[in-house]
KEVEXRO-449594 format. One line per 5 residues: number of its first residue (from 1); for each residue x, y, z of C-alpha. Coordinates in Angstrom, 3 decimals. Layout:
N
NUM) X,Y,Z ~ ...
END
This chain:
377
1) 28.791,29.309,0.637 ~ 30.559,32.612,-1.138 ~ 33.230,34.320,0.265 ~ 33.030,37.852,-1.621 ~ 36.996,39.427,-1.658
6) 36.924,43.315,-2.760 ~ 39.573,46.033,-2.987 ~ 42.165,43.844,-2.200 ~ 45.874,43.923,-3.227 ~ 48.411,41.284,-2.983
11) 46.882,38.168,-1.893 ~ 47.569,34.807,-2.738 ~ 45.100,31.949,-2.966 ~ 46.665,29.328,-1.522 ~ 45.621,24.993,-1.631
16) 45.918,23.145,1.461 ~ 45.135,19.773,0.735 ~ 46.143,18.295,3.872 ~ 44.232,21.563,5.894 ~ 40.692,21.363,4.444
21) 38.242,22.720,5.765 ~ 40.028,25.798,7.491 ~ 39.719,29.574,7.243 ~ 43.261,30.333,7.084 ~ 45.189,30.294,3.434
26) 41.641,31.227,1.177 ~ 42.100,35.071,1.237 ~ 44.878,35.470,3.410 ~ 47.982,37.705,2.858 ~ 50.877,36.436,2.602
31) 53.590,36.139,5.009 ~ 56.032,39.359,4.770 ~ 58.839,37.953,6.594 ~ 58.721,34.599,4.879 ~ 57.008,33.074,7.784
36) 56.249,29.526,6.362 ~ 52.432,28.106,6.462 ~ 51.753,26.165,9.462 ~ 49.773,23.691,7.404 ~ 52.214,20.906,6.049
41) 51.465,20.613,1.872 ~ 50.528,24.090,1.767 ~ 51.119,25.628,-1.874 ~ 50.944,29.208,-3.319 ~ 48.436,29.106,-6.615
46) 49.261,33.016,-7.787 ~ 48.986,36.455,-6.636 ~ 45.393,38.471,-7.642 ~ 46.204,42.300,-7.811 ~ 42.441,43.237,-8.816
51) 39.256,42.579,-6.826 ~ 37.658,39.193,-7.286 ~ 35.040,37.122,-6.593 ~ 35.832,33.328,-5.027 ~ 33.009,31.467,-4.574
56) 32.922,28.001,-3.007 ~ 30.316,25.788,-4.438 ~ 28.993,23.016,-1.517 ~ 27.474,20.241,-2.894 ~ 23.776,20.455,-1.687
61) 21.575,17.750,-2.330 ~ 18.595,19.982,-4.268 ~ 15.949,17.231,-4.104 ~ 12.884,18.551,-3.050 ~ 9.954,16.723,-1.934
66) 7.192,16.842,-4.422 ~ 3.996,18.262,-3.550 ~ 2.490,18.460,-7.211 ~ 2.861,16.986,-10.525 ~ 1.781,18.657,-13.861
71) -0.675,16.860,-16.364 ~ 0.791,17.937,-19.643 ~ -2.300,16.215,-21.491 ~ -3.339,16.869,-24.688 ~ -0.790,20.103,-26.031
76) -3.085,21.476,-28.890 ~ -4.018,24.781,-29.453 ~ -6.711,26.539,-28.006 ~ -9.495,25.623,-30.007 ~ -8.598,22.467,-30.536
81) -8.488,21.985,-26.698 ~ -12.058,23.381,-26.730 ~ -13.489,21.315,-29.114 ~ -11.571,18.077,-27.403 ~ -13.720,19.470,-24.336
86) -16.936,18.796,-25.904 ~ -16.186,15.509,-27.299 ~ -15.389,14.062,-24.315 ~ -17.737,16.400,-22.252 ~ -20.365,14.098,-24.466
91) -18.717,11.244,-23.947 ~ -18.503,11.053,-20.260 ~ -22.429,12.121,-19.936 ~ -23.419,9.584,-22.458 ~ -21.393,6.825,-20.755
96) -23.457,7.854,-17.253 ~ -26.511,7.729,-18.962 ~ -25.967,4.943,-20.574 ~ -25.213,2.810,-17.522 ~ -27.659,4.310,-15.238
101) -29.976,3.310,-17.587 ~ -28.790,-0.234,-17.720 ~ -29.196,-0.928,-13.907 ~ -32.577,1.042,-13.283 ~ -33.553,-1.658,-16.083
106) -32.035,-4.408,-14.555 ~ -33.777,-3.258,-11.192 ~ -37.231,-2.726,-12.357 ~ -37.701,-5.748,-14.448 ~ -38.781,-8.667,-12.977
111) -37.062,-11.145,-15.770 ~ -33.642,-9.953,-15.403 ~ -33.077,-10.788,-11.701 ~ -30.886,-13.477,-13.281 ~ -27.326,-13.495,-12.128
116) -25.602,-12.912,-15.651 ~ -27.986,-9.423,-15.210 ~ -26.614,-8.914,-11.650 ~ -23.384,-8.868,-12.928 ~ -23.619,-6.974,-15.554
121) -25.606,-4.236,-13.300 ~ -22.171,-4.474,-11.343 ~ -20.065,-3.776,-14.041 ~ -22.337,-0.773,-15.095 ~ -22.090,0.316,-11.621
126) -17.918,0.220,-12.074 ~ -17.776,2.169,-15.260 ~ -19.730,4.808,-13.837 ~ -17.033,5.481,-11.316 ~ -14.522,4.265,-13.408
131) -14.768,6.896,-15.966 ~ -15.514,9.903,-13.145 ~ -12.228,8.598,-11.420 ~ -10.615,10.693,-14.896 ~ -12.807,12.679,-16.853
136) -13.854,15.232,-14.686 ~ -9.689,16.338,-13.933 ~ -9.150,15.838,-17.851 ~ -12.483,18.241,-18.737 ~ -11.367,20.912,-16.387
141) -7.558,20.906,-17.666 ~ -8.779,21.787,-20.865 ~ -10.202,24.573,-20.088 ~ -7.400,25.690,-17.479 ~ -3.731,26.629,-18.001
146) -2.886,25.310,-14.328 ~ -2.648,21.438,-15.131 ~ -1.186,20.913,-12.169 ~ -2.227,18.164,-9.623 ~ -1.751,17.624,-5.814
151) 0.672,14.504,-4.882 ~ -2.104,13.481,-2.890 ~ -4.953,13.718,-5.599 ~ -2.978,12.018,-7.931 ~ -1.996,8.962,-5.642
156) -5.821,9.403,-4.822 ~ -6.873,8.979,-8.655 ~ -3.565,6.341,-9.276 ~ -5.515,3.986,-6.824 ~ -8.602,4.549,-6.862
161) -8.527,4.056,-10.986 ~ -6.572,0.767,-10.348 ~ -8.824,-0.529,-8.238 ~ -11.963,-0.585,-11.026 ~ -9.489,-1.749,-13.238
166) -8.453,-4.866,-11.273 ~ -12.082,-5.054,-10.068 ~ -13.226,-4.942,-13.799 ~ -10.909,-8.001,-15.204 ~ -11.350,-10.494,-12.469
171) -15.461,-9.267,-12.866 ~ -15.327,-10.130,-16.315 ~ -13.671,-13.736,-15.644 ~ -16.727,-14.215,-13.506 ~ -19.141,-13.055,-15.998
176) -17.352,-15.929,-18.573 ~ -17.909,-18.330,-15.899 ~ -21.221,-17.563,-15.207 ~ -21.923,-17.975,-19.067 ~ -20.289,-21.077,-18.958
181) -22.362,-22.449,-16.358 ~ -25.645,-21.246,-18.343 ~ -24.642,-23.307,-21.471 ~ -22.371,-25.925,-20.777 ~ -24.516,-26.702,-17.458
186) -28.047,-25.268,-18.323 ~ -30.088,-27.635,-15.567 ~ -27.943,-27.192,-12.981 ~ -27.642,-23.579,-13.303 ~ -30.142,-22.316,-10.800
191) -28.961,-24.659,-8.433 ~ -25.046,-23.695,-9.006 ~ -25.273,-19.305,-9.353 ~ -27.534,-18.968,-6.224 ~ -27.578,-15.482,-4.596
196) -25.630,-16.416,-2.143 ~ -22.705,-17.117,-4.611 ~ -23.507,-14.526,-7.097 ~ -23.038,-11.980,-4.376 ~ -19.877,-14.000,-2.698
201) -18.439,-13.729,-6.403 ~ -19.473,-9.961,-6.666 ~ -17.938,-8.300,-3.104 ~ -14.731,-11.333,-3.893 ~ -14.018,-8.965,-7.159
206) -14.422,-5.870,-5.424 ~ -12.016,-6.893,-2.484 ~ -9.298,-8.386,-5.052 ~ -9.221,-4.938,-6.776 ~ -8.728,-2.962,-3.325
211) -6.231,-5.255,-2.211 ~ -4.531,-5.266,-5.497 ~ -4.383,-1.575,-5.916 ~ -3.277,-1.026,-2.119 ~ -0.143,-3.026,-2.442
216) 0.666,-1.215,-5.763 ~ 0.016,2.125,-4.382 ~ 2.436,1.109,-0.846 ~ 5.485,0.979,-3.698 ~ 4.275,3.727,-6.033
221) 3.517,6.282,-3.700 ~ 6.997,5.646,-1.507 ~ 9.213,6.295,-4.714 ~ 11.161,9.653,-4.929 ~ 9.992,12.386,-7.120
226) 12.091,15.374,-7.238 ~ 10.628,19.217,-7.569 ~ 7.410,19.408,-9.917 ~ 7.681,16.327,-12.460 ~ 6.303,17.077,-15.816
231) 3.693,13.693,-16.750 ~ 2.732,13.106,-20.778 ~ -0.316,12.085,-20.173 ~ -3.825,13.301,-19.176 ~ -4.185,11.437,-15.627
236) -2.046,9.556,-12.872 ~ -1.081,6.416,-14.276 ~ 1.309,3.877,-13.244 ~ 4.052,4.152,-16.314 ~ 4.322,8.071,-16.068
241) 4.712,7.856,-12.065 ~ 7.251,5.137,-12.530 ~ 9.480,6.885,-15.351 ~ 9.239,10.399,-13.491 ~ 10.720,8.811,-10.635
246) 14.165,10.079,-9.406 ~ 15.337,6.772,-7.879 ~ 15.718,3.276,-9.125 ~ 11.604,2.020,-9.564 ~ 12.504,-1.556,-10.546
251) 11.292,-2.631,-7.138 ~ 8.102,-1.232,-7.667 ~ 7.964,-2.127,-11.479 ~ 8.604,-5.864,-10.360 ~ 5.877,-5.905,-7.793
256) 3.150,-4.134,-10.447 ~ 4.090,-7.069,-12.606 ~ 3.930,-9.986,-10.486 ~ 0.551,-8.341,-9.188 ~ -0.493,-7.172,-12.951
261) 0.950,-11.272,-14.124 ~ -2.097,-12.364,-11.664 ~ -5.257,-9.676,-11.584 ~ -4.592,-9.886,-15.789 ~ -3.490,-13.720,-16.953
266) -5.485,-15.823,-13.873 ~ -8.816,-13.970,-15.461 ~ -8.051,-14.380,-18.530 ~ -7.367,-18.104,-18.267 ~ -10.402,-18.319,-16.840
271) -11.662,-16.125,-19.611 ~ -10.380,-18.543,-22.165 ~ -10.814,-22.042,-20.609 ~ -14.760,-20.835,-20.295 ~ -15.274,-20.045,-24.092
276) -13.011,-22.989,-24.929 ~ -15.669,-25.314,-23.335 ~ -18.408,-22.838,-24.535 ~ -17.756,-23.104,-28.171 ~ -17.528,-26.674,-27.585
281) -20.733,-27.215,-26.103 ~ -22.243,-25.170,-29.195 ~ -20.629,-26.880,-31.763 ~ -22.398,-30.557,-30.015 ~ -26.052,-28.658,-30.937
286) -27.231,-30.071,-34.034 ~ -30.092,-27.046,-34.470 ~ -28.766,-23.891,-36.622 ~ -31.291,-22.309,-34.293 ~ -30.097,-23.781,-30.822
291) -26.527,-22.833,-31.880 ~ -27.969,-19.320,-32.760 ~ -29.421,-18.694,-29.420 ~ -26.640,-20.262,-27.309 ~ -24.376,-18.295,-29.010
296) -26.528,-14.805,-28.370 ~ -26.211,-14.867,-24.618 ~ -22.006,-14.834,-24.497 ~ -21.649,-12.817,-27.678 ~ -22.256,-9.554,-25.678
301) -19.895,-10.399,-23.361 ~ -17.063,-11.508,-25.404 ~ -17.410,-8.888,-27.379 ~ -16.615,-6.244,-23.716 ~ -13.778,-9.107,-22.922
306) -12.425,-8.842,-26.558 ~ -12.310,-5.019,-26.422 ~ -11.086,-4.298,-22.421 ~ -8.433,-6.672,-22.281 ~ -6.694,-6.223,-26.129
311) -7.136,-2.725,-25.068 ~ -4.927,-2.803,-21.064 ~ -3.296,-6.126,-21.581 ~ 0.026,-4.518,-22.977 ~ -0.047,-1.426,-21.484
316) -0.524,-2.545,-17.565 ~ 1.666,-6.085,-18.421 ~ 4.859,-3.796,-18.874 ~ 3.837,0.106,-17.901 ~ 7.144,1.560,-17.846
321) 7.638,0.198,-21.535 ~ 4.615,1.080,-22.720 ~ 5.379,4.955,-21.580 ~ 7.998,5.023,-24.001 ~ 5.421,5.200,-27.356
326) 4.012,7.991,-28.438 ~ 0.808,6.156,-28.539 ~ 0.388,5.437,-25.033 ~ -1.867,8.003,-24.479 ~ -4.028,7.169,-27.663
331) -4.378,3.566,-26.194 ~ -4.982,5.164,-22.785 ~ -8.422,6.874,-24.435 ~ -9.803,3.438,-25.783 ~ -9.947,1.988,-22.678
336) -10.933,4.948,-20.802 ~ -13.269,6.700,-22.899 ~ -14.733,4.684,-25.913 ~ -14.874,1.280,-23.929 ~ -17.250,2.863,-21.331
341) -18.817,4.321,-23.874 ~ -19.421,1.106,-26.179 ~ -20.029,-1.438,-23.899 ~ -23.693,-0.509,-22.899 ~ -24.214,0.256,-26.649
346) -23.291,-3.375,-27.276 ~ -25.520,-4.992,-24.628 ~ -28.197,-3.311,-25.407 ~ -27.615,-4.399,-29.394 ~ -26.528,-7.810,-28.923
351) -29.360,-8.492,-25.849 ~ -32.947,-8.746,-26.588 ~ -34.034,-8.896,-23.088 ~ -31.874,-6.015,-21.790 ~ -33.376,-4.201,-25.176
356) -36.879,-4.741,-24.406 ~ -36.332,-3.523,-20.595 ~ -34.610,-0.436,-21.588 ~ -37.337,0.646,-23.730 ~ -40.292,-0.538,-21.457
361) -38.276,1.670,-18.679 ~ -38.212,4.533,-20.885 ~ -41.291,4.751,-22.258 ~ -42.871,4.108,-18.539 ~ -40.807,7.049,-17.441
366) -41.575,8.579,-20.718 ~ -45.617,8.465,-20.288 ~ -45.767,7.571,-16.046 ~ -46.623,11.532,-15.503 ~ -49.258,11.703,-18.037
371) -51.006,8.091,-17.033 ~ -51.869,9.472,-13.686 ~ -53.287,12.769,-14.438 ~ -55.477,11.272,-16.638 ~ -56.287,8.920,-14.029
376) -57.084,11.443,-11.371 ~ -59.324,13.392,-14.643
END
C-alpha cells in the first residue's frame, strides 16, 4: 500500500509505536497551537519542505501456485540441439522396433511359450512404454524454445515413469528366480512356473509398481512449488521436483526412500541370492559343455540386471543427492535411452532361440506376400 504526498509544505512524519495501524500522524500537519498528539509515545521524526514519496511496504506472501515447470534440458546451441534430435529420434524408434519385434517372436513361435520367454515379452512390453513415457516431450523440446510443462503433465510423466521403473526391478527379480528354478531345479520346473503362477508373478509386478508410484506421487505432488520453477534436467524426475520445492521435502524424501529401500534392495536380494545358488549349481557340473549351456540361459539376463540396476541404484536410493552432480543427467540417459536400447540387442546376441525366432519372423514377413501370389499363379 503507497500513500503518494505531493506539493506539500511543512509536514512532519511522525512514529507512533503504541498507535499502529492508524491514519492519523503519517502525513499529517502538525499541530499550530502546540496541541499535543492524542496517541501516548508519539514522536516527531523531521519536517519535509519538498514533495515526497512515502511508501509503505506490506509484507505479502508472493507464493504463487505453480501451474508449469520449465525443462531446461540439454542447453546447447542450435545445431547441436538438432543433431541431439536425431540421435535420439533413432534411438527411441530403434528401441520400439526392437521390442516389438521381440514379442511378435515370442508370440508366433511355438518353442518360446516358456515362461522365462513370457517374461521377457513383459519386460519388452515395459520398455516400450517406458521409453515413450520421455522421449517424445524430450524430442519436441529440442526443436521448441517453449520447454515448458503443465504441473499436471509432469506429475502425469513423474508417475507414470515410476511406475515402469518399480515394475521393471521387482520384474527382473522374478526373471532371476525363474532362472533359478530352470537350473538349480530343472525337473521340477514345469511343475513349479505353471501359467497360473507365471501370470500371478507378472500382474503381482505390475500392481507393486502402481502402488509404489501412487504413494510417492501422494507426497511429491502435495509439496509447494512457488511461481514457474526452473528443472536441470530433460523430464519430471523425483530429485529435481524435490530440490525445486519451496518447503521442507524431507517428509517426502524419507518416504521415497523407505519405498525406494524396498522396490530396489528386496529385488535385488532376490537378484543376488538366485545367482548365488545359480553359480553354485554350475560350478557342481563336471561337463565344460553342461556348464557352457547352463550358463547361456542367465547370461542374457544378468547382463540387463548388471546394466539397469548399476545404472538407477544410486540415483533413486538418494534422489535429492544425486541432483546435486553435474552428471545426473548423463546417468539419467543410460538408463533411459541406451538401456532400452541394448537390452533387446543383448537377448537377441546372447539367445539362440530368441535369435532363430527373430529371423524366422522376419524373413516370413519378409517373403509371406510373395509366397501367396505365387500360390494363387
Amino acid at each position: 500500500m503507497s500513500v503518494f504526498l505531493s506539493n506539500v509544505d511543512n509536514y512532519e512524519v511522525t512514529v507512533m509505536p503504541f498507535c499502529r495501524g492508524l491514519a492519523r500522524g503519517v502525513g499529517s500537519k502538525r499541530p499550530e497551537h502546540g496541541v499535543g498528539s492524542h496517541c501516548p509515545g508519539e514522536q516527531t521524526v523531521g519536517r519535509i519542505s519538498r514533495p515526497v514519496t512515502i511508501t509503505k511496504v506490506l509484507e505479502v506472501d508472493n507464493d504463487t501456485a505453480t501451474i508449469r515447470f520449465i525443462l531446461l534440458g540439454f542447453p546447447t546451441r542450435p545445431a547441436f540441439q538438432l543433431f541431439l534430435f536425431f540421435v535420439f529420434l533413432a534411438a527411441y524408434l530403434l528401441t520400439l522396433l526392437e521390442n516389438a519385434l521381440i514379442i511378435l517372436a515370442i508370440r508366433s513361435d511355438g518353442q518360446l511359450h516358456k515362461p522365462m520367454y513370457f517374461f521377457l515379452s513383459n519386460l519388452s512390453f515395459l520398455e516400450m512404454w517406458y521409453v515413450t513415457v520421455i522421449s517424445p516431450k524430450m524430442l519436441v523440446d529440442f526443436l521448441s524454445h517453449d520447454k515448458t510443462i503443465s504441473f499436471n503433465g509432469c506429475m502425469t510423466q513423474l508417475y507414470f515413469f515410476v511406475t515402469f521403473v518399480c515394475t521393471e526391478y521387482i520384474l527382473l527379480a522374478v526373471m532371476a528366480f525363474d532362472r533359478h528354478v530352470a537350473i538349480c531345479n530343472p525337473l521340477r520346473y514345469p511343475v513349479i512356473m505353471t501359467s497360473q503362477l507365471c501370470g500371478t508373478l507378472a500382474v503381482g509386478c505390475w500392481l507393486c509398481g502402481l502402488v509404489t508410484a501412487m504413494i510417492k506421487m501422494v507426497f511429491i505432488a502435495r509439496l509447494h512449488y512457488c511461481g514457474t520453477p526452473h528443472i536441470n534436467h530433460y523430464f519430471c524426475d523425483i530429485s529435481p521436483l524435490l530440490n525445486v520445492s519451496c518447503e521442507d521435502s524431507s517428509q517426502a524424501e524419507l518416504v521415497d526412500f523407505f519405498l525406494a529401500l524396498m522396490v530396489i534392495a528386496v529385488p535385488l536380494c532376490v537378484v543376488v541370492a538366485s545367482y548365488a545358488t545359480i553359480l553354485s549349481a554350475i560350478l557342481r557340473i563336471h561337463s565344460t559343455q553342461g556348464r557352457q549351456k547352463a550358463f547361456s540361459t542367465c547370461a542374457s539376463h544378468l547382463t540387463v540386471v548388471i546394466l539397469f540396476y548399476s545404472t538407477t541404484l544410486f540415483t533413486y536410493a538418494r534422489p535429492k543427492l544425486m541432483y546435486a552432480y553435474n552428471s545426473n543427467k548423463a546417468v539419467s540417459v543410460l538408463y533411459t535411452v541406451i538401456v532400452p536400447l541394448l537390452n533387446p540387442i543383448i537377448y537377441c546376441l546372447r539367445n539362440r532361440e530368441v535369435k532363430a525366432a527373430l529371423k524366422k519372423t522376419i524373413l516370413c514377413k519378409g517373403s509371406g506376400p510373395r509366397e501367396d501370389v505365387a500360390l494363387r499363379n
